[in-house]
Backbone as XML, in Angstrom:
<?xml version="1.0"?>
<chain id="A" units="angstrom">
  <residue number="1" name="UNK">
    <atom name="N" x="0.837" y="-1.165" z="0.000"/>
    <atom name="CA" x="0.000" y="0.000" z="0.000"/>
    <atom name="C" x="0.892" y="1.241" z="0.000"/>
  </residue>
  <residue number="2" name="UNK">
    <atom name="N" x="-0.058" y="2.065" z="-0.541"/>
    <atom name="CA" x="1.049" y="3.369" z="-1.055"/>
    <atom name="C" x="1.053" y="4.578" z="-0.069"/>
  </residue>
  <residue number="3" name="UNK">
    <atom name="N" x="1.758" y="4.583" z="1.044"/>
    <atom name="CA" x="1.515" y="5.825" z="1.616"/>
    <atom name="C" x="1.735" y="7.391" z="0.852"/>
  </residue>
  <residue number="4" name="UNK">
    <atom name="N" x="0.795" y="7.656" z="0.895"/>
    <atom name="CA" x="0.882" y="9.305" z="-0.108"/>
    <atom name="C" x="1.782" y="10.156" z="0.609"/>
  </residue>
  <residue number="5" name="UNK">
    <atom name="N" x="1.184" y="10.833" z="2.128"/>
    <atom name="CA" x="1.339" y="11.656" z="3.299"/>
    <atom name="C" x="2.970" y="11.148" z="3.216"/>
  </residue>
  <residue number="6" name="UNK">
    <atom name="N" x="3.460" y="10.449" z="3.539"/>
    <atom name="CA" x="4.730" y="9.728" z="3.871"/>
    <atom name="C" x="5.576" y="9.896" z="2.608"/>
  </residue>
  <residue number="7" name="UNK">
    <atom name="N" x="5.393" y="9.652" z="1.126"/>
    <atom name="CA" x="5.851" y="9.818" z="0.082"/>
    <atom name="C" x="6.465" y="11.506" z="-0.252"/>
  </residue>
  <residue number="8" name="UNK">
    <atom name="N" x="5.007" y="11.863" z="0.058"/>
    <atom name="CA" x="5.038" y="13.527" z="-0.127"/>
    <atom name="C" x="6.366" y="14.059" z="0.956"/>
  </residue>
  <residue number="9" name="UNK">
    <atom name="N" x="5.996" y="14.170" z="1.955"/>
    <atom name="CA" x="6.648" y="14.497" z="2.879"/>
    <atom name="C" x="8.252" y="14.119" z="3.097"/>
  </residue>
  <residue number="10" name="UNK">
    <atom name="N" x="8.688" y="12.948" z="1.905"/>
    <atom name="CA" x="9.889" y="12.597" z="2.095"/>
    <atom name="C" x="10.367" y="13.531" z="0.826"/>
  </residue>
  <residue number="11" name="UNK">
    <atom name="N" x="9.517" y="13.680" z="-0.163"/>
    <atom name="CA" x="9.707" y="14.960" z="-1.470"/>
    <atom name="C" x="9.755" y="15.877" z="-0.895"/>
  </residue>
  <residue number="12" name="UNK">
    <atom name="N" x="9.345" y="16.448" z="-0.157"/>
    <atom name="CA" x="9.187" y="18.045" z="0.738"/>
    <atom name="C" x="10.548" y="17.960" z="1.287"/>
  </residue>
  <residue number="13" name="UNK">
    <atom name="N" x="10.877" y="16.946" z="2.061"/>
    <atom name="CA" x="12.112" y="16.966" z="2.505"/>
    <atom name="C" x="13.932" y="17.144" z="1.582"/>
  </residue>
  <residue number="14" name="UNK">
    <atom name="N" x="13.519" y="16.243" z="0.444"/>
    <atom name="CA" x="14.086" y="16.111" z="-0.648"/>
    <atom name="C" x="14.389" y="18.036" z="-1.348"/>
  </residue>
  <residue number="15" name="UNK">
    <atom name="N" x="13.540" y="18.087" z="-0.976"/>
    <atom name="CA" x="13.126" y="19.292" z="-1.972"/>
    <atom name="C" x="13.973" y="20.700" z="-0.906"/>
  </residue>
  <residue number="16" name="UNK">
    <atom name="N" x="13.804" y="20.598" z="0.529"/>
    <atom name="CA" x="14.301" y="21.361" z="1.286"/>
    <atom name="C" x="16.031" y="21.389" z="1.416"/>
  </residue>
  <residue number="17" name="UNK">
    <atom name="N" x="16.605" y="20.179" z="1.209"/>
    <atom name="CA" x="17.501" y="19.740" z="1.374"/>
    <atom name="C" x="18.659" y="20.183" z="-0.386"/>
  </residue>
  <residue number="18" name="UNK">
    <atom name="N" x="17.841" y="20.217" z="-1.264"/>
    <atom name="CA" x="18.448" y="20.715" z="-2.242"/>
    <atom name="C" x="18.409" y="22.429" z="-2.380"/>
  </residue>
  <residue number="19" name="UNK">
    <atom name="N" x="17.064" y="23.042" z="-1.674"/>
    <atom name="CA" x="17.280" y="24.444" z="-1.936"/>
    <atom name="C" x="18.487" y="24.968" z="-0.735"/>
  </residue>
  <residue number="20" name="UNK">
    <atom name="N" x="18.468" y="24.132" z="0.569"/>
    <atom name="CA" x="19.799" y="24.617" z="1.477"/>
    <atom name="C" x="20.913" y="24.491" z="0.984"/>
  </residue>
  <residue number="21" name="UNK">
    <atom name="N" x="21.223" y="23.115" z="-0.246"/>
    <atom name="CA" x="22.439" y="23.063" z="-0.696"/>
    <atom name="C" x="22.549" y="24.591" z="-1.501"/>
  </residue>
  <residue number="22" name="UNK">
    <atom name="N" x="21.702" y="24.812" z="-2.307"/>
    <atom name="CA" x="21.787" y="25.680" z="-3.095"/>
    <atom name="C" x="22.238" y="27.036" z="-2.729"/>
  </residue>
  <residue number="23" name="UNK">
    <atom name="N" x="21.774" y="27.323" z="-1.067"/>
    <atom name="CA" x="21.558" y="28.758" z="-0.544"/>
    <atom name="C" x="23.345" y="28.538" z="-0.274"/>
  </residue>
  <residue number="24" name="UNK">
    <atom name="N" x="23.797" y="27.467" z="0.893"/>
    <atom name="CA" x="25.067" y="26.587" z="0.854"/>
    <atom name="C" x="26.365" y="27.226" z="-0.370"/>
  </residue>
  <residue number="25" name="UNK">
    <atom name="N" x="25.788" y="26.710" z="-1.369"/>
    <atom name="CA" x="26.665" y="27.205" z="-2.426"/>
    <atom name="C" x="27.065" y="28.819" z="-3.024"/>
  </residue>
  <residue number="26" name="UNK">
    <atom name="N" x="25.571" y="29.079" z="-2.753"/>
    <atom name="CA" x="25.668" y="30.649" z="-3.445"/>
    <atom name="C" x="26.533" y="31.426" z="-2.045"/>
  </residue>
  <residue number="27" name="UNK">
    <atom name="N" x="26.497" y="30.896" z="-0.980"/>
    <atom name="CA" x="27.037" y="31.742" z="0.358"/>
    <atom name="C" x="28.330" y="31.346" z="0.130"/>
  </residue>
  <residue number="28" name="UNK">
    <atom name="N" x="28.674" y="29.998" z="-0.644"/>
    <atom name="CA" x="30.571" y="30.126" z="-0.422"/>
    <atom name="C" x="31.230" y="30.911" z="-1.418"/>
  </residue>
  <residue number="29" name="UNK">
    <atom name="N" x="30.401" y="30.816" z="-2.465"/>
    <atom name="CA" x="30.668" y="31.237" z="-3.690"/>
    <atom name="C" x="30.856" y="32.708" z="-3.753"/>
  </residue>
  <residue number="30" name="UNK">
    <atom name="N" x="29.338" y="33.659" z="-2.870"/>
    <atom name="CA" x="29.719" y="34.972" z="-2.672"/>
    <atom name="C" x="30.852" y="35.053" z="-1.960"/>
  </residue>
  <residue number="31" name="UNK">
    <atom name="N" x="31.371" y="34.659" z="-0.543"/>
    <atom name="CA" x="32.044" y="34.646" z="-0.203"/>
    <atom name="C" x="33.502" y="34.711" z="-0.711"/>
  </residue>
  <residue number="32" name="UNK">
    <atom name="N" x="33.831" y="33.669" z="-1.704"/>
    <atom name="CA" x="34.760" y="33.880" z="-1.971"/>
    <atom name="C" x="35.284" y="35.037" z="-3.483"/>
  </residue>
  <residue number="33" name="UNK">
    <atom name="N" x="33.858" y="35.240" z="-3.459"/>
    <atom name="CA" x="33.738" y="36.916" z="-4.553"/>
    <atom name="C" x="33.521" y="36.039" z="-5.943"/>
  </residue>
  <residue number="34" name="UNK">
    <atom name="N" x="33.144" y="35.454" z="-5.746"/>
    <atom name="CA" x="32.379" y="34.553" z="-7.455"/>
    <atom name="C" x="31.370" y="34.537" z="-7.809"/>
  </residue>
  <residue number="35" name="UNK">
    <atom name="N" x="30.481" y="35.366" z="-7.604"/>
    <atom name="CA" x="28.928" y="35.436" z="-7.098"/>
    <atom name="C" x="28.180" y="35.073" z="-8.109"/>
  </residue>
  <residue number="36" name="UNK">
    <atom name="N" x="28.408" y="34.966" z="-9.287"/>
    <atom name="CA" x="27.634" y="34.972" z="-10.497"/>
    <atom name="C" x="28.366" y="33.415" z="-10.823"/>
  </residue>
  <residue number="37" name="UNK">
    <atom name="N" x="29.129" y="32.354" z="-9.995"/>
    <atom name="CA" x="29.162" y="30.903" z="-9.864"/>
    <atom name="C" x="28.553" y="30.932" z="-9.068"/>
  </residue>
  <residue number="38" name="UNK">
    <atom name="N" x="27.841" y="31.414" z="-7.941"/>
    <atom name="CA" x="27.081" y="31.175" z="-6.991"/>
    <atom name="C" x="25.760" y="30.877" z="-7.349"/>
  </residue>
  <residue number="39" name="UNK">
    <atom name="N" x="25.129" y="31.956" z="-7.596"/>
    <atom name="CA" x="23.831" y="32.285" z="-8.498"/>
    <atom name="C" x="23.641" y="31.231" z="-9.059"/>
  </residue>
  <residue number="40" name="UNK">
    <atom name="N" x="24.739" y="30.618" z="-10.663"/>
    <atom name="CA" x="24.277" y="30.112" z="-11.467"/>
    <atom name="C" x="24.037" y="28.473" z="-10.806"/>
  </residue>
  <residue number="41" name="UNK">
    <atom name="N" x="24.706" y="28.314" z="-9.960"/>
    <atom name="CA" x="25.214" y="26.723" z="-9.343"/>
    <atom name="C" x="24.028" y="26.565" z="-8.593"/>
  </residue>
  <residue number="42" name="UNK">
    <atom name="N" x="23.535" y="27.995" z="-7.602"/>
    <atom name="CA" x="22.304" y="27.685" z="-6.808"/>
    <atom name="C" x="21.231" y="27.859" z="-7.255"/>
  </residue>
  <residue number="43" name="UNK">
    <atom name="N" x="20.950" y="28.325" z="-8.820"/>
    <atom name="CA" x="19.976" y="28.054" z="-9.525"/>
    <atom name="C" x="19.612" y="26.291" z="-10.105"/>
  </residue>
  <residue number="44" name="UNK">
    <atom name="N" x="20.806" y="26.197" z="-10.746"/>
    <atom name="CA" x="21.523" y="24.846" z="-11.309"/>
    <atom name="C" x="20.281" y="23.796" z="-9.836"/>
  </residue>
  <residue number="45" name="UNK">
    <atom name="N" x="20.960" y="23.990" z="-8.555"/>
    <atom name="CA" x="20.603" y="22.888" z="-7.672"/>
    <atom name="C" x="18.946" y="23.202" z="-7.579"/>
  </residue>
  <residue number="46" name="UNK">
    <atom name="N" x="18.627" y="24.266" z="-7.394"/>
    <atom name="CA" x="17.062" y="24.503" z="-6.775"/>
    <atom name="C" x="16.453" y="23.867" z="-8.005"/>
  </residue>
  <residue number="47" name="UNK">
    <atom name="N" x="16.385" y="24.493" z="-9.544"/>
    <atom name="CA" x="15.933" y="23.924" z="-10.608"/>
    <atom name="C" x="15.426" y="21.974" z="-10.647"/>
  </residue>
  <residue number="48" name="UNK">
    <atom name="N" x="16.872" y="21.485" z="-9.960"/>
    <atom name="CA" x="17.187" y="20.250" z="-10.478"/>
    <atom name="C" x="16.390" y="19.346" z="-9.312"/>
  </residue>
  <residue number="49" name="UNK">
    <atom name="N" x="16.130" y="20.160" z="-7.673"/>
    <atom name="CA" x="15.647" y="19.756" z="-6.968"/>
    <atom name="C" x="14.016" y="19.679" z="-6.992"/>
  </residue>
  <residue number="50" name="UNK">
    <atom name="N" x="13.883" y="20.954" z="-7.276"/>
    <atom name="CA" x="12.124" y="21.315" z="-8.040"/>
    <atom name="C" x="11.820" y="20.043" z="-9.077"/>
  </residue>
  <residue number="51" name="UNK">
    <atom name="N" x="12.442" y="19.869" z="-9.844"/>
    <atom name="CA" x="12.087" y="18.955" z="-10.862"/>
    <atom name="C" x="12.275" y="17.610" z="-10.438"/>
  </residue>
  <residue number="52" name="UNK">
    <atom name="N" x="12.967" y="17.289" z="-9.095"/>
    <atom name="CA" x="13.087" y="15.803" z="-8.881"/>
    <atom name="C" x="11.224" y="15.933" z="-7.860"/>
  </residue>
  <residue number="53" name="UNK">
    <atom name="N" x="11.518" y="16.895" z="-7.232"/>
    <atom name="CA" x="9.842" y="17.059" z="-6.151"/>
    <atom name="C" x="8.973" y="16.416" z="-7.241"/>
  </residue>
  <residue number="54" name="UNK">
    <atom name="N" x="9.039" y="17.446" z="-8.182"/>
    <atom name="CA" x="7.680" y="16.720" z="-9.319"/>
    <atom name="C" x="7.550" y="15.868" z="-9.572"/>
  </residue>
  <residue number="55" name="UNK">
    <atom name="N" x="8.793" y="15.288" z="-10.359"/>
    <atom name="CA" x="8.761" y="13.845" z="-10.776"/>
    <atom name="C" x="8.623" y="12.797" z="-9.078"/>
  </residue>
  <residue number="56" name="UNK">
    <atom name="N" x="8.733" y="13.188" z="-7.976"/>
    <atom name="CA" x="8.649" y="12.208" z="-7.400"/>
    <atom name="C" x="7.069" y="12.192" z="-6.958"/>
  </residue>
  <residue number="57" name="UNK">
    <atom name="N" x="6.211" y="13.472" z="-6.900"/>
    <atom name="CA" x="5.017" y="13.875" z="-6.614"/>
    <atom name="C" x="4.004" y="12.874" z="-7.751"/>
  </residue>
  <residue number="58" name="UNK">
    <atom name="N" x="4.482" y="12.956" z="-8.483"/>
    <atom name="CA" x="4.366" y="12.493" z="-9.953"/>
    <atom name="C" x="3.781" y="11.156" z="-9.537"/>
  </residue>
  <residue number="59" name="UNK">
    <atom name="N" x="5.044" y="10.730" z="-9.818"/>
    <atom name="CA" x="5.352" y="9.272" z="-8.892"/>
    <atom name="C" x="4.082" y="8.454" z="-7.898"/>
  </residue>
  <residue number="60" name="UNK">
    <atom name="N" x="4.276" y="8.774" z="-7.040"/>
    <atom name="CA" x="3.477" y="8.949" z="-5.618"/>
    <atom name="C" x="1.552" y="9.118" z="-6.374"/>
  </residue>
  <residue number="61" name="UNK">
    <atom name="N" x="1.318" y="9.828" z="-6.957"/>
    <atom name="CA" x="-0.175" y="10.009" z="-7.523"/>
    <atom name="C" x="-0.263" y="9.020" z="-8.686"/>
  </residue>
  <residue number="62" name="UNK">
    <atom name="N" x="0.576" y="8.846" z="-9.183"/>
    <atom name="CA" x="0.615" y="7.117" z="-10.346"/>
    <atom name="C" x="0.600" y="5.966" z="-9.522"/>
  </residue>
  <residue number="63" name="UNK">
    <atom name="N" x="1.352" y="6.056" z="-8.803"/>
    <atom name="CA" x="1.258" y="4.414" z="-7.641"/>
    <atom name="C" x="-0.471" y="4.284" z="-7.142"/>
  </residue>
  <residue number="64" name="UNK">
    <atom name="N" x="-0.522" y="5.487" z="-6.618"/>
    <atom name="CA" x="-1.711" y="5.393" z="-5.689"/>
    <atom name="C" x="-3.176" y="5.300" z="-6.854"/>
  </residue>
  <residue number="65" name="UNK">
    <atom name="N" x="-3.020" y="5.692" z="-7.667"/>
    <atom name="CA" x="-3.903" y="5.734" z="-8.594"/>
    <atom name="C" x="-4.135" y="3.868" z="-9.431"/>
  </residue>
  <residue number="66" name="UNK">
    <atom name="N" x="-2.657" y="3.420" z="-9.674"/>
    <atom name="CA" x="-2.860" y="2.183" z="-9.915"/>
    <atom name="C" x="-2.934" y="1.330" z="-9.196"/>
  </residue>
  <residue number="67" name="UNK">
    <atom name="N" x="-2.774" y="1.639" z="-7.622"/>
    <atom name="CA" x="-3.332" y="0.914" z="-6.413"/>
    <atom name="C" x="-4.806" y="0.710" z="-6.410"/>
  </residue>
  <residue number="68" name="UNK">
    <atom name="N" x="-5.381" y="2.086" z="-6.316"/>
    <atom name="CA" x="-6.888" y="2.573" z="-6.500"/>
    <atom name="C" x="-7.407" y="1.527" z="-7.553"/>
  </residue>
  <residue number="69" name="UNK">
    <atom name="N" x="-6.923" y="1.751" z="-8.821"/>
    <atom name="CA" x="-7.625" y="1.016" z="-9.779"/>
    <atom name="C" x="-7.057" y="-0.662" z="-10.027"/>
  </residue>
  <residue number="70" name="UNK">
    <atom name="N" x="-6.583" y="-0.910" z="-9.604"/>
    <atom name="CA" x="-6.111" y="-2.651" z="-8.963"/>
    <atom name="C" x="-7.307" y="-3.207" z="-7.759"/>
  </residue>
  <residue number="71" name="UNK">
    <atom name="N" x="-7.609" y="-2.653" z="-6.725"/>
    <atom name="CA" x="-8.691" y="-2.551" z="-5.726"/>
    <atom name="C" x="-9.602" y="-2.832" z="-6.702"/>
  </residue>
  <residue number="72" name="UNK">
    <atom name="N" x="-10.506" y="-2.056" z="-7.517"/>
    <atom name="CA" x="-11.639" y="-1.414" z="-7.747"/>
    <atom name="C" x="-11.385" y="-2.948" z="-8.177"/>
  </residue>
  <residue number="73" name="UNK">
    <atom name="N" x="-10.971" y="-3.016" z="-9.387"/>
    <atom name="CA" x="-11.361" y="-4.315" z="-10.181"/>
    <atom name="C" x="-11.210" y="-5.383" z="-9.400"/>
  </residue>
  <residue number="74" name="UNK">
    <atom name="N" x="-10.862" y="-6.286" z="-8.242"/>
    <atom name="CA" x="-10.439" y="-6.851" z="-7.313"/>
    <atom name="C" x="-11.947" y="-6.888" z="-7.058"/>
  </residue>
  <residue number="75" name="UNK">
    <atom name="N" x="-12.499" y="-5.710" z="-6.267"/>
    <atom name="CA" x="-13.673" y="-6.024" z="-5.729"/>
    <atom name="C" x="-15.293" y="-6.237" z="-6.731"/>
  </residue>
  <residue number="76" name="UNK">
    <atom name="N" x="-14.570" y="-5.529" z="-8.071"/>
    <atom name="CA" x="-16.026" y="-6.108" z="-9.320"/>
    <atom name="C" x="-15.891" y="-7.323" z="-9.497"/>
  </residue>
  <residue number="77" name="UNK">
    <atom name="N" x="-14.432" y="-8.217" z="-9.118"/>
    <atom name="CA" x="-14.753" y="-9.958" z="-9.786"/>
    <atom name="C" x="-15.484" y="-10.418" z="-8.865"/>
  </residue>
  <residue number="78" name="UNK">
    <atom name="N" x="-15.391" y="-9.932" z="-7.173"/>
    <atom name="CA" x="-16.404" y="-10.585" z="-6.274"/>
    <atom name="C" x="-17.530" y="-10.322" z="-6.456"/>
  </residue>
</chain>
């Protein structure tokens, strides 16, 4: 069985964890006066993290949906 709440929430996490890398990068990067490698690198990560959220959100509503419709027919042969 497909926990959604639990799925989601590990994407949320996923998703938090790539925009800190990102903030992470652009702070060493200003730091060391490269700022426009900063920018582009902590765009680079947030972008790449956003797009894994989706695809895993994605994910997560296809399982549960072919769970859903595996059930349904399960209970029309009885």
């Amino acid at each position: 069985m497909v926990d959604v709440e639990r799925s989601k929430g590990r994407a949320r996490v996923a998703l938090g964890a790539s925009v800190l890398s990102a903030a992470g990068a652009l702070a060493w990067f200003w730091y060391r006066g490269d700022s426009i490698t900063g920018f582009g690198l902590a765009a680079l990560l947030t972008a790449a993290g956003y797009w894994e959220y989706r695809r895993r959100i994605a994910d997560v509503r296809r399982a549960a949906r072919t769970e859903a419709d595996a059930e349904r027919r399960r209970r029309d042969r009885e």
